[in-house]
C-alpha positions as CSV (number, residue, x, y, z in Angstrom):
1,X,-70.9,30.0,93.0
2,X,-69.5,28.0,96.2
3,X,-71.4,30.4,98.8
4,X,-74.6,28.4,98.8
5,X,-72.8,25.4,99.6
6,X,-70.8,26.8,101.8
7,X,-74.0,28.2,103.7
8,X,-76.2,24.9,103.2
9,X,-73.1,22.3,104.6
10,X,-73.1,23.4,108.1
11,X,-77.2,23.9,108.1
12,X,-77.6,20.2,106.9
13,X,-75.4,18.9,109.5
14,X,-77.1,20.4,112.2
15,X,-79.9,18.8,110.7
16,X,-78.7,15.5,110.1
17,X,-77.7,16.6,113.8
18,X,-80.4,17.1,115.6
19,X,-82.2,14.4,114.0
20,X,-80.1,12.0,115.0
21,X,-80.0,13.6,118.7
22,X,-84.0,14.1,119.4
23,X,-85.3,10.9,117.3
24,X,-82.9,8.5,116.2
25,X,-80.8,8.1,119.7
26,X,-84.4,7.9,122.0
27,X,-85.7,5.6,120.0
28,X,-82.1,3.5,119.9
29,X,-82.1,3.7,123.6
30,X,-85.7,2.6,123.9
31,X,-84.9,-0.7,121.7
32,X,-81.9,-1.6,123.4
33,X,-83.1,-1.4,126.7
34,X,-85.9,-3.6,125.8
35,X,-83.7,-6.8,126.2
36,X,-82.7,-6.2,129.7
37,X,-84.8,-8.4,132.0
38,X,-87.1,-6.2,134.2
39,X,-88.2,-8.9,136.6
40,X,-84.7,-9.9,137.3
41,X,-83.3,-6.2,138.3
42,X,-86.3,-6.1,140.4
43,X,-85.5,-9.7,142.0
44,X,-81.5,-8.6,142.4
45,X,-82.7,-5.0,144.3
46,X,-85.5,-7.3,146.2
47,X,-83.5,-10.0,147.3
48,X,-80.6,-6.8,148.3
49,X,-83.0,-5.1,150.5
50,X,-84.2,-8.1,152.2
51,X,-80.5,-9.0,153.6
52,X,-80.2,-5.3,154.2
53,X,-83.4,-5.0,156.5
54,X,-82.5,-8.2,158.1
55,X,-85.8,-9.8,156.4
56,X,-86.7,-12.8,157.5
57,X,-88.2,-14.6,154.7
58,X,-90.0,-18.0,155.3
59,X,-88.6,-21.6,153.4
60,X,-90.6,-22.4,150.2
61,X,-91.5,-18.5,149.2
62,X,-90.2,-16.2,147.1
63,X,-90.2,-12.9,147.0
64,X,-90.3,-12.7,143.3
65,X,-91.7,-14.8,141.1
66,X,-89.3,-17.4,139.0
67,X,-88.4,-16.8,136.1
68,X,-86.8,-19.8,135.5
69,X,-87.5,-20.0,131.5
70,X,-85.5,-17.6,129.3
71,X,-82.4,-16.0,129.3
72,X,-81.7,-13.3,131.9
73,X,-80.7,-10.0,130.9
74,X,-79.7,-7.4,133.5
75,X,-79.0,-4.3,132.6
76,X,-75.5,-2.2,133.7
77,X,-75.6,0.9,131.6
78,X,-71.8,2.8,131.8
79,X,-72.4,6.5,131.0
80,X,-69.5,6.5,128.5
81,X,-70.8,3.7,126.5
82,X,-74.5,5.5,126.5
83,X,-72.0,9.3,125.1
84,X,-70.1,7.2,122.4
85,X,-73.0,5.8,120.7
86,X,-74.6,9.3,121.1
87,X,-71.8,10.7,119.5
88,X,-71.4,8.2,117.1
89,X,-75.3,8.8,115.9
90,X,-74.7,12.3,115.6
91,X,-71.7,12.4,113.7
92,X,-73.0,10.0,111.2
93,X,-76.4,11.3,110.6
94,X,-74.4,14.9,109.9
95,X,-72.4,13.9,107.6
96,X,-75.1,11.6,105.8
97,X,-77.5,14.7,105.5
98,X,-74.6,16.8,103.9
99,X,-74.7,13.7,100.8
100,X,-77.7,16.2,99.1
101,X,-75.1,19.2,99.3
102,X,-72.1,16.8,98.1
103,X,-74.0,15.5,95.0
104,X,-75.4,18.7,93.9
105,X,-71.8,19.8,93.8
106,X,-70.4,17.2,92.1
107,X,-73.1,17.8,89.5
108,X,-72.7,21.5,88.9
109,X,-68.6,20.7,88.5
């Protein structure tokens, strides 16, 4: 009675798995990277390559332009932190796709 179960756990996790590997993380990624400031990682590698060429850069212009209203956001992404929330995805969505497996256990007990 159990061998359907035990044969439809592991497939939902993969599932769940997968799901949460190919759509959920992208679009997670996508959304949280959409509050670093763009303009201001291009000003910092700008304003890093003009010292570095020895650039002489005239008084009263800029090289980018100000953004003087807002917050600025500047994105330092760590490898680790970008794995944990990865893992953390894919663990969660597993388990929450083996729920249909768990209930229709609990009902047949």
């Amino acid at each position: 009675a159990f061998l359907p179960f035990l044969i439809a756990s592991p497939f939902m996790f993969l599932l769940g798995a997968s799901f949460a590997h190919f759509v959920v993380t992208p679009l997670a990624m996508a959304f949280f990277l959409g509050f670093a400031d763009v303009s201001s990682i291009f000003a910092n590698l700008l304003n890093q390559a003009g010292q570095a060429t020895g650039a002489v850069v005239p008084d009263g212009t800029a090289m980018v332009p100000a953004t003087e209203t807002g917050v600025k956001i500047t994105f330092f992404g760590k490898v680790n932190e970008s794995l944990d929330i990865t893992l953390k995805f894919i663990i969660a969505f597993g388990l929450c796709f083996q729920l249909p497996v768990l209930l229709t256990l609990m009902g047949k007990a």
